[in-house]
C-alpha angles and dihedrals in degrees: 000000000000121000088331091316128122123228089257092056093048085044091059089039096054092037084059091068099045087054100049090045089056107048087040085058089075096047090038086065095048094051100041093060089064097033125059120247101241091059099049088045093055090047096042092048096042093048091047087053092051097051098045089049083041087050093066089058098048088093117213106311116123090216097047089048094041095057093047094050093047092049081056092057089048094052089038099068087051087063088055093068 
């Protein structure tokens, strides 16, 4: 157990990110072809920093955690440009 959550919960938790990276790949290409790169790397970066310090505050909720998690997949895939 991890902070008070079972494998399957963590499961859930990590499984939010790899689906919200993958369906913000297609967007992510739309996007990068208007905007510069540098911008949407330093978005991208300083979003992903907010939400990983934001995840160890999210207590010990699965949604909570899940949501922030899921926010993160969808920020990480901006820093990729």
């Amino acid at each position: 157990m991890i902070i008070g959550l079972s494998k399957s919960e963590v499961g859930l938790i990590a499984s939010n990110f790899a689906v919200a990276y993958g369906c913000s790949k297609f967007g992510s290409s739309v996007i990068s072809d208007h905007i510069n790169c540098k911008h949407m790397f330093t978005v991208g970066l300083f979003c992903t920093s907010m939400t990983s310090l934001l995840f160890p505050f999210a207590g010990s909720s699965v949604a909570v955690l899940s949501a922030v998690w899921f926010v993160n997949g969808l920020v990480q895939v901006r820093v990729a440009c």
